[in-house]
MOPAC internal coordinates of N, CA, C and O (Angstrom, degrees):
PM7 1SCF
backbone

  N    0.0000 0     0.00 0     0.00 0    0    0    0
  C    1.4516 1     0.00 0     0.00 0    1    0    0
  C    1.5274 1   108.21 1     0.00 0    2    1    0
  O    1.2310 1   111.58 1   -55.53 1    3    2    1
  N    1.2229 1   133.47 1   124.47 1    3    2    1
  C    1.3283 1   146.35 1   171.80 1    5    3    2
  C    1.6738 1   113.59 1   -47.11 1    6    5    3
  O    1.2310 1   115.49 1   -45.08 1    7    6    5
  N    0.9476 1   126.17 1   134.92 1    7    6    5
  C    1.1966 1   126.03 1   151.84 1    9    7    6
  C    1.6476 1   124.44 1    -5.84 1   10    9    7
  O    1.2310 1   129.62 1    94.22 1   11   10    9
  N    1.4189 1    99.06 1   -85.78 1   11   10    9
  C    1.7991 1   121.99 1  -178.40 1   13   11   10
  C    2.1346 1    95.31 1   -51.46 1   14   13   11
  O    1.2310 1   130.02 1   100.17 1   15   14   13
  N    1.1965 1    98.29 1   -79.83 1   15   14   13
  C    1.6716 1    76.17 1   163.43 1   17   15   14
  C    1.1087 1   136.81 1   -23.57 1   18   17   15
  O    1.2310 1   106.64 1    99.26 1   19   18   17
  N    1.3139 1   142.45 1   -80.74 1   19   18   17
  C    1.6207 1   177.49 1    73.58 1   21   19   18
  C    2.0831 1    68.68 1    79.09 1   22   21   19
  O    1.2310 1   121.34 1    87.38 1   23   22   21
  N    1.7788 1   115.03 1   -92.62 1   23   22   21
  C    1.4420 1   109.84 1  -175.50 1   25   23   22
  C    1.5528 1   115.47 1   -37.30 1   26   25   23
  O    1.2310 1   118.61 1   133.84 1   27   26   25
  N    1.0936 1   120.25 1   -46.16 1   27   26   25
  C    1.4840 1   106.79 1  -153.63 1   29   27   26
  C    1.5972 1    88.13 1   -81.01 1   30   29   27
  O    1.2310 1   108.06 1   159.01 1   31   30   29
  N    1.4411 1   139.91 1   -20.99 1   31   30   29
  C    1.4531 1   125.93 1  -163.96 1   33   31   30
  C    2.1260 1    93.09 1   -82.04 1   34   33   31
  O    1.2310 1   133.42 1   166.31 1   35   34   33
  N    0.9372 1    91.67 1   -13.69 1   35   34   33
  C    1.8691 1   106.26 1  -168.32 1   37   35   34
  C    1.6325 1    90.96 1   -81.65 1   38   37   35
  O    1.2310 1   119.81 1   113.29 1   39   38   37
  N    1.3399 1   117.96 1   -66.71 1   39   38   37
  C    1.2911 1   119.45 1  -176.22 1   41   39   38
  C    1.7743 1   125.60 1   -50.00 1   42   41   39
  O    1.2310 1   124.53 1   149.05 1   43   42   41
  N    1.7104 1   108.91 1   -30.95 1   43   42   41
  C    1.3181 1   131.98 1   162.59 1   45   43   42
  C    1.8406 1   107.67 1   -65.93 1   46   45   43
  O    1.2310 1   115.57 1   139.51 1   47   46   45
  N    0.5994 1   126.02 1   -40.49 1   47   46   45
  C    1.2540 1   137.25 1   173.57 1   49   47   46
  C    1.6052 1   128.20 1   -75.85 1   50   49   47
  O    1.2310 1   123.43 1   127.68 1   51   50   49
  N    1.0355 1   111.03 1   -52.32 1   51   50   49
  C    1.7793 1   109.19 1   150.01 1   53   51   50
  C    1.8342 1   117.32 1   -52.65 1   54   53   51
  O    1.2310 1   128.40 1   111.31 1   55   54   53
  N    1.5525 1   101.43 1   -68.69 1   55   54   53
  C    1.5998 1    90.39 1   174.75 1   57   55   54
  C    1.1373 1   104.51 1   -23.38 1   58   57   55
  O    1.2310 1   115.81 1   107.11 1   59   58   57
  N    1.9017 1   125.55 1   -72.89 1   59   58   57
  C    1.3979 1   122.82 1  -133.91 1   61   59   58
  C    1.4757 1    88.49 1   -87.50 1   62   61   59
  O    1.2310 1   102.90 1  -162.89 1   63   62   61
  N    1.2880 1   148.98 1    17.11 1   63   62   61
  C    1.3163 1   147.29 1   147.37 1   65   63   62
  C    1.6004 1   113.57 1   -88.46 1   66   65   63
  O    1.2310 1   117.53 1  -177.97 1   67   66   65
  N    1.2209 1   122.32 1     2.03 1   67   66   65
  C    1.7486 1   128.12 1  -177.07 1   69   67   66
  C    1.6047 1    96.24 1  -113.17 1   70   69   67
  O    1.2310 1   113.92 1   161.33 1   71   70   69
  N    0.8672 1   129.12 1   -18.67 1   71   70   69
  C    1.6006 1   138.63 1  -162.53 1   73   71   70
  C    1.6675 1    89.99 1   -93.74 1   74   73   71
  O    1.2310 1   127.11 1   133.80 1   75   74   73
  N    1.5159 1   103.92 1   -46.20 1   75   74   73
  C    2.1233 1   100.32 1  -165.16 1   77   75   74
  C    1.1960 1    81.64 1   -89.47 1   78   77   75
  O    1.2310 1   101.64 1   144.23 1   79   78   77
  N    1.6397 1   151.10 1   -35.77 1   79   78   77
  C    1.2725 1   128.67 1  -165.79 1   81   79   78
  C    1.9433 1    90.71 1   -81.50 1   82   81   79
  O    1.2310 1    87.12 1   168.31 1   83   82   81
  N    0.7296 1   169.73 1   -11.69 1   83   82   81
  C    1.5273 1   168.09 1   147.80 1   85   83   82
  C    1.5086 1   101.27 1   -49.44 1   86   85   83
  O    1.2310 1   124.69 1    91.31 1   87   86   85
  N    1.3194 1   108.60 1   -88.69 1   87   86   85
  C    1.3695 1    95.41 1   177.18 1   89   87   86
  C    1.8046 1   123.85 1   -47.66 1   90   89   87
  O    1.2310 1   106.81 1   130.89 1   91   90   89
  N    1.1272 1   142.16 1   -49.11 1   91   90   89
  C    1.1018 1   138.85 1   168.29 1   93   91   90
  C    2.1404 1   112.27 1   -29.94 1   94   93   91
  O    1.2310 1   135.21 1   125.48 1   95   94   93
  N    1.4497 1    88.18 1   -54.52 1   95   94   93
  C    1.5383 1   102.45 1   178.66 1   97   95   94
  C    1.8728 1   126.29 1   -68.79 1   98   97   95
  O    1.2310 1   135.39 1   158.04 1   99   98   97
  N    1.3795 1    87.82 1   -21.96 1   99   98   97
  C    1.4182 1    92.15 1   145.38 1  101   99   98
  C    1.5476 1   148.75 1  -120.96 1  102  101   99
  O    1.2310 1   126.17 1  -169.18 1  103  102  101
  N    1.2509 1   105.75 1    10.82 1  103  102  101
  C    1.5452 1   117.36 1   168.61 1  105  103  102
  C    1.5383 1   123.72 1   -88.20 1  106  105  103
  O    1.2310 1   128.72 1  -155.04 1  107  106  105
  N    1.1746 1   100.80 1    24.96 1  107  106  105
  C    1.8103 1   102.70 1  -170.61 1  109  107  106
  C    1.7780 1    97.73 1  -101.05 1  110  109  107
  O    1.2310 1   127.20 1   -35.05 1  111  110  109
  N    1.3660 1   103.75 1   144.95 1  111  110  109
  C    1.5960 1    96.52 1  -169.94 1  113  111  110
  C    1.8875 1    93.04 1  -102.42 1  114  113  111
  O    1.2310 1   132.48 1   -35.55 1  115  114  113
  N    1.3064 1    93.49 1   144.45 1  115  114  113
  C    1.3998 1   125.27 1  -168.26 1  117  115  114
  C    1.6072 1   111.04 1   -72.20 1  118  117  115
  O    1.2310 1   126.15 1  -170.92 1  119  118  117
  N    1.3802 1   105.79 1     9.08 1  119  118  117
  C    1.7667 1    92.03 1  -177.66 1  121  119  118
  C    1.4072 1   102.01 1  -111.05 1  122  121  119
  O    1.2310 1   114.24 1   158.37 1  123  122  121
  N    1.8678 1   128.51 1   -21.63 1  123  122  121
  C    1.2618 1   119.45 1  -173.78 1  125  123  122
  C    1.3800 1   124.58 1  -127.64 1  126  125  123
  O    1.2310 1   115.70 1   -70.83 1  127  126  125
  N    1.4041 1   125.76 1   109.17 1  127  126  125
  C    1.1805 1   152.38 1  -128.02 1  129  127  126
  C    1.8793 1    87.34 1   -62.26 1  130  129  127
  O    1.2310 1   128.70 1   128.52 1  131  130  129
  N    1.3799 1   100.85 1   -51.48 1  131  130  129
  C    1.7212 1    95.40 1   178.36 1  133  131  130
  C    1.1533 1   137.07 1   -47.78 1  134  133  131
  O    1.2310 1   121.14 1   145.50 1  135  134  133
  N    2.1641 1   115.43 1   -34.50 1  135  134  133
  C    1.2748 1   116.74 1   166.10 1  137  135  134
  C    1.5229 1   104.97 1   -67.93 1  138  137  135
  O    1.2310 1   107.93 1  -170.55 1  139  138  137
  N    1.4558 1   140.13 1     9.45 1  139  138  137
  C    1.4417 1   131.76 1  -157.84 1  141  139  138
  C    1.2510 1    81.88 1  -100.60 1  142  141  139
  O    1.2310 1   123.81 1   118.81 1  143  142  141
  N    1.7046 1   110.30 1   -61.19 1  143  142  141
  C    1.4101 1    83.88 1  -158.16 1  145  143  142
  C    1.7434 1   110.44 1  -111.81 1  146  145  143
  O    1.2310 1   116.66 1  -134.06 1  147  146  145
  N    1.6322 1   123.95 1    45.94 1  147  146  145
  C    1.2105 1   122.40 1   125.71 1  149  147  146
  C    1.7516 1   114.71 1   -67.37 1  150  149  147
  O    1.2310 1   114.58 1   145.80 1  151  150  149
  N    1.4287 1   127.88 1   -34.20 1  151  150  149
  C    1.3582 1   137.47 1  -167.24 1  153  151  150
  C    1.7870 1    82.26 1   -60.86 1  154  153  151
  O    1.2310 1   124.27 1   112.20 1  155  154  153
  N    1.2892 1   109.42 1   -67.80 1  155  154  153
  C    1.8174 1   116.71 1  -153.71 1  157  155  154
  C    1.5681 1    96.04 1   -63.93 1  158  157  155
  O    1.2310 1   105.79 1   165.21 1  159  158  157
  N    1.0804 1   143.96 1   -14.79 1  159  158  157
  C    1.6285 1   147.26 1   175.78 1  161  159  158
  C    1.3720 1   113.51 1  -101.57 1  162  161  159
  O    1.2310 1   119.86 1   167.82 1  163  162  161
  N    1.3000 1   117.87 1   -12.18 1  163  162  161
  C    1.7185 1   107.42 1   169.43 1  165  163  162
  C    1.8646 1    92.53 1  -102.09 1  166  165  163
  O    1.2310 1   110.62 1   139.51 1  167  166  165
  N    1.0429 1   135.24 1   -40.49 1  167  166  165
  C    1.6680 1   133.89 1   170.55 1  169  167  166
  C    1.2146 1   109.39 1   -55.28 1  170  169  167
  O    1.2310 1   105.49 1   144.80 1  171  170  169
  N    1.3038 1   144.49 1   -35.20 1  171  170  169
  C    1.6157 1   153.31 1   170.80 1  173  171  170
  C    1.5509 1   106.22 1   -76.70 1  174  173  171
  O    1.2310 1   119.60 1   152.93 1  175  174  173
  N    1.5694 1   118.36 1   -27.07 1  175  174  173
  C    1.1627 1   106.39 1  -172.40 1  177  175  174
  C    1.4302 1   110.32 1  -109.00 1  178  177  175
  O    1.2310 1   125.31 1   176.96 1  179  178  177
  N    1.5395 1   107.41 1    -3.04 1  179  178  177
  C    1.7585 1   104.38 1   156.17 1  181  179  178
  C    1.4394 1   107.69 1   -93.53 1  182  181  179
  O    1.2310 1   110.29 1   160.05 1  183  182  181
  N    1.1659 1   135.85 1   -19.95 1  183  182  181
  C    1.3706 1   134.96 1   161.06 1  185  183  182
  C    1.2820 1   125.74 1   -37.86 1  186  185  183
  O    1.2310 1   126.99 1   114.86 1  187  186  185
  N    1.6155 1   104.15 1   -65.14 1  187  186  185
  C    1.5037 1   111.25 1   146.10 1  189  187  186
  C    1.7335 1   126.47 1   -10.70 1  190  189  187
  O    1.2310 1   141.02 1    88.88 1  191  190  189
  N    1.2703 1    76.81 1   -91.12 1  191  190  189
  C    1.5332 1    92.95 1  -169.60 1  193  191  190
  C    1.9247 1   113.81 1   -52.77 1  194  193  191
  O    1.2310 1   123.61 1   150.80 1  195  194  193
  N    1.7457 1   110.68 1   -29.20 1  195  194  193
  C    1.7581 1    98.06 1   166.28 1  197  195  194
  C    1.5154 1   106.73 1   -97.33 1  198  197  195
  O    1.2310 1   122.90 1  -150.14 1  199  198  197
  N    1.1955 1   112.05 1    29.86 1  199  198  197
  C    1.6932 1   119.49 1   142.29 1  201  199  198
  C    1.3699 1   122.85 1   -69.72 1  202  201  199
  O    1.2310 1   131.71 1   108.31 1  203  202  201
  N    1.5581 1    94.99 1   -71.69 1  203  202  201
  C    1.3489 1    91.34 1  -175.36 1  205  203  202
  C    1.3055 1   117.18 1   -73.41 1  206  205  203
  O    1.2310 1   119.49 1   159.99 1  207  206  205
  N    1.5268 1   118.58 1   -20.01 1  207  206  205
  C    1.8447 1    98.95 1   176.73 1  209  207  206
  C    1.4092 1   113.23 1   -68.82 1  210  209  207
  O    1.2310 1   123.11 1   158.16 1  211  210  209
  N    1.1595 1   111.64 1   -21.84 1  211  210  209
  C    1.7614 1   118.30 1  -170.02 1  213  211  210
  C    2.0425 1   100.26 1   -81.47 1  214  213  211
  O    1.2310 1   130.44 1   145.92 1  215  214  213
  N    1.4242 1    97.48 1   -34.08 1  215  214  213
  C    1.7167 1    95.32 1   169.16 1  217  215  214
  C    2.0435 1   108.89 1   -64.31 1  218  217  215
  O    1.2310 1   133.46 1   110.81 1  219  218  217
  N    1.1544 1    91.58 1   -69.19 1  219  218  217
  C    1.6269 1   107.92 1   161.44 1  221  219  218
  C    1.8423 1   118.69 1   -20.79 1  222  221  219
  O    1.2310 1   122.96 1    96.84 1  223  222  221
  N    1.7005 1   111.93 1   -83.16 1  223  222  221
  C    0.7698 1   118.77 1  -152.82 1  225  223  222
  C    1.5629 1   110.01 1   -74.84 1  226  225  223
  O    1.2310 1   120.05 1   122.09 1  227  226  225
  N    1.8785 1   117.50 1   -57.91 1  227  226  225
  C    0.9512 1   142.32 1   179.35 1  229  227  226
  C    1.8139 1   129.36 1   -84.39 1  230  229  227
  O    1.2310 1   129.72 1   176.91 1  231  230  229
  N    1.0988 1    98.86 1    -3.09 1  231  230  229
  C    1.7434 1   115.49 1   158.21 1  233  231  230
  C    1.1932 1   119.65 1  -121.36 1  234  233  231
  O    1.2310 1   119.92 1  -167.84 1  235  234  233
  N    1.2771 1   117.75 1    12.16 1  235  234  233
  C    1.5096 1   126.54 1   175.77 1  237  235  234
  C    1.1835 1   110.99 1    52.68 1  238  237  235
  O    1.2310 1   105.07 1  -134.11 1  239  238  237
  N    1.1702 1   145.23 1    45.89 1  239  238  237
  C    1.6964 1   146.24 1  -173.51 1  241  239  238
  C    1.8201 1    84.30 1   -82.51 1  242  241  239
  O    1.2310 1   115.60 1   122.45 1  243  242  241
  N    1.3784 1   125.96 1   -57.55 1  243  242  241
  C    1.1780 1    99.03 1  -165.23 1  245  243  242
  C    1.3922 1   123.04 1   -70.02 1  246  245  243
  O    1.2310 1   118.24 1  -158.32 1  247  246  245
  N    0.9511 1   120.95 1    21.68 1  247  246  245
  C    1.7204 1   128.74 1   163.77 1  249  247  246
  C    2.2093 1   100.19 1   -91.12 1  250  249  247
  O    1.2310 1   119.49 1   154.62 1  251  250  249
  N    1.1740 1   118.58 1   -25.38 1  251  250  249
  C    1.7574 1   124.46 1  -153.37 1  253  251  250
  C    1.3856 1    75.98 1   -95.79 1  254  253  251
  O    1.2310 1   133.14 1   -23.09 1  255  254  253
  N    1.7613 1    92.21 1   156.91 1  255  254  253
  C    1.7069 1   142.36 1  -176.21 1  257  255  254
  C    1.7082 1    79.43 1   -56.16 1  258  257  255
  O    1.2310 1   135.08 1   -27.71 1  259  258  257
  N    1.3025 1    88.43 1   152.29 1  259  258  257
  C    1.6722 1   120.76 1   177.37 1  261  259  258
  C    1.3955 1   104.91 1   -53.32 1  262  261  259
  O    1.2310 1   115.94 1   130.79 1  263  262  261
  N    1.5137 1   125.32 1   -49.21 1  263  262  261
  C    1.3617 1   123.22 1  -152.31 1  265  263  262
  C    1.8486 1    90.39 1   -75.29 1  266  265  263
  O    1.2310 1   109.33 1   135.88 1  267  266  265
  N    1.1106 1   137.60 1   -44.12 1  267  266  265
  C    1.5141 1   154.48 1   171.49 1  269  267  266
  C    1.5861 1    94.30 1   -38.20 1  270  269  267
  O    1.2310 1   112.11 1   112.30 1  271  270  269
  N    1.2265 1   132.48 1   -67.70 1  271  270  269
  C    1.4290 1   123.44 1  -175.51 1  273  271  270
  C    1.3795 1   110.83 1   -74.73 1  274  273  271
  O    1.2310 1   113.95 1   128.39 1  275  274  273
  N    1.1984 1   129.05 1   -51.61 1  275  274  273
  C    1.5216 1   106.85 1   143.03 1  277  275  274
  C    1.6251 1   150.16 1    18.28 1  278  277  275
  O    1.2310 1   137.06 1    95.07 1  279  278  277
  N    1.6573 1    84.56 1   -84.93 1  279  278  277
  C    1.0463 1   110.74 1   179.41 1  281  279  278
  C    1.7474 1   117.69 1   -81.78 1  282  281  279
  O    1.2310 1   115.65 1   176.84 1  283  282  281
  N    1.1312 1   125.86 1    -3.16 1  283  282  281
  C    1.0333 1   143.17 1  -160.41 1  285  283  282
  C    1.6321 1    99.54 1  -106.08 1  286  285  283
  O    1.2310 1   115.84 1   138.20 1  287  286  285
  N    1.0456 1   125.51 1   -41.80 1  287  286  285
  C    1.4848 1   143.30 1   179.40 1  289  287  286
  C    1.4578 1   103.43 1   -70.99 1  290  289  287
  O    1.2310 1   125.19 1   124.81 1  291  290  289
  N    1.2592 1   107.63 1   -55.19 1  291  290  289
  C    1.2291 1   105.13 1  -160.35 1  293  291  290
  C    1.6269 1   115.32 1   -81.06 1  294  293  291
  O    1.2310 1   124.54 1   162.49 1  295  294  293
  N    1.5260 1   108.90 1   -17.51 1  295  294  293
  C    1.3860 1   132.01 1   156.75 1  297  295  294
  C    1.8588 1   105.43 1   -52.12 1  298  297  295
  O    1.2310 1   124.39 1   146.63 1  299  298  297
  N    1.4861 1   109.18 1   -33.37 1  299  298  297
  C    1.6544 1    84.95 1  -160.52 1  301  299  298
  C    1.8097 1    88.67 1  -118.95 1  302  301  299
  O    1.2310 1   121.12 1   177.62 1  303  302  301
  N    1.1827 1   115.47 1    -2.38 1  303  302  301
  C    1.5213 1   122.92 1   150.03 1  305  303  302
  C    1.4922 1   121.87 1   -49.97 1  306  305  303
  O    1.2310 1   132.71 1   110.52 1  307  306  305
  N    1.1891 1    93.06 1   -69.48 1  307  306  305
  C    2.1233 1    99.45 1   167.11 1  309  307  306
  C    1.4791 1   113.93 1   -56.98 1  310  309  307
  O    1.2310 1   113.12 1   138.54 1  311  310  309
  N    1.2294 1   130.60 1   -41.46 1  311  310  309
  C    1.4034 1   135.51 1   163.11 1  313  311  310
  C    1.4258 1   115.93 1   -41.13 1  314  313  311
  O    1.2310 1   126.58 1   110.83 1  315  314  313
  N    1.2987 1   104.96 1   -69.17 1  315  314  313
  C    1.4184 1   107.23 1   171.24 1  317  315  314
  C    1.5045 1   125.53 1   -34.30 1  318  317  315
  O    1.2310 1   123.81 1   126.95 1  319  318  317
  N    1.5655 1   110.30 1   -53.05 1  319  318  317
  C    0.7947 1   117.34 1   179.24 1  321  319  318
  C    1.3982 1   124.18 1   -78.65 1  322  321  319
  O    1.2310 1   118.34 1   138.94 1  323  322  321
  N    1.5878 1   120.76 1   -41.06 1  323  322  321
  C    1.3746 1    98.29 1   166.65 1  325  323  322
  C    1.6445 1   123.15 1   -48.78 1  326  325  323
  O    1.2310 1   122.28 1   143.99 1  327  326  325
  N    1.1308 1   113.23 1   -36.01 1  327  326  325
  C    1.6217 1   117.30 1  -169.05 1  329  327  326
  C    1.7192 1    89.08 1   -64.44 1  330  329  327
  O    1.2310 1   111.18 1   118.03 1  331  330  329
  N    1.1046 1   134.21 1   -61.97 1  331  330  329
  C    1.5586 1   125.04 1  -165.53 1  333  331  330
  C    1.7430 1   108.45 1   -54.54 1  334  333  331
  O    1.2310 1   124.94 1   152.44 1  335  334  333
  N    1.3092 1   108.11 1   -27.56 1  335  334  333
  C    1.6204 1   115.23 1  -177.18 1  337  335  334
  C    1.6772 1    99.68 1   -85.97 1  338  337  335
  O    1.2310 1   122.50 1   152.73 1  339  338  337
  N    1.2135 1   112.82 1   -27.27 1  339  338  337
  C    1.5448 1   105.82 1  -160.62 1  341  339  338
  C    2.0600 1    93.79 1   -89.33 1  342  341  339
  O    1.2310 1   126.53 1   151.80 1  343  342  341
  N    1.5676 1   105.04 1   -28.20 1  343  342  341
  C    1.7396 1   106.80 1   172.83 1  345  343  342
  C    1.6551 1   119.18 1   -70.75 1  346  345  343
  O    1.2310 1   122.58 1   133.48 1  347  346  345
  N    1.2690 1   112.66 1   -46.52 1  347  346  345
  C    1.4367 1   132.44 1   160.64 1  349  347  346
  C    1.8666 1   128.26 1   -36.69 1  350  349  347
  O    1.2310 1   134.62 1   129.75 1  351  350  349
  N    1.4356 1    89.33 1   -50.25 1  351  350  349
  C    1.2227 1    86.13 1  -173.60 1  353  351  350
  C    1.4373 1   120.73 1  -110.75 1  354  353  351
  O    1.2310 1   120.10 1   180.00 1  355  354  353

């Protein structure tokens, strides 16, 4: 698969991952705090994931030295997690 392909099948694929994280983010019913925050942990946890393809795909990390992908994870690892500690508490 070419390059220019390879992006645009990446770019098709995020949209249709912003569309289920939208709907997900709005189908949670407003009276019980638990569907809130399963809603706020499946939207954070597709967030996640078009992090790292967009670190991955569109900053070329997966071409960079090991310690770079690494470090890149573990950058949006702590993120993650502060936001779940910073919703939680």
């Amino acid at each position: 698969m070419s390059s220019r392909a390879r992006l645009g099948f990446v770019w098709l694929a995020l949209s249709a991952i912003t569309l289920v994280s939208y709907w997900l983010g709005t189908q949670y019913d407003h009276g019980f705090a638990k569907t809130d925050s399963i809603a706020f942990l499946g939207v954070l946890g597709i967030a996640a994931i078009k992090a790292r393809v967009i670190f991955r795909q569109f900053m070329d990390v997966r071409h960079a030295p090991l310690r770079l992908k690494l470090l890149t994870d573990a950058w949006l690892v702590a993120t993650v997690a502060a936001l779940v500690v910073a919703y939680f508490v």
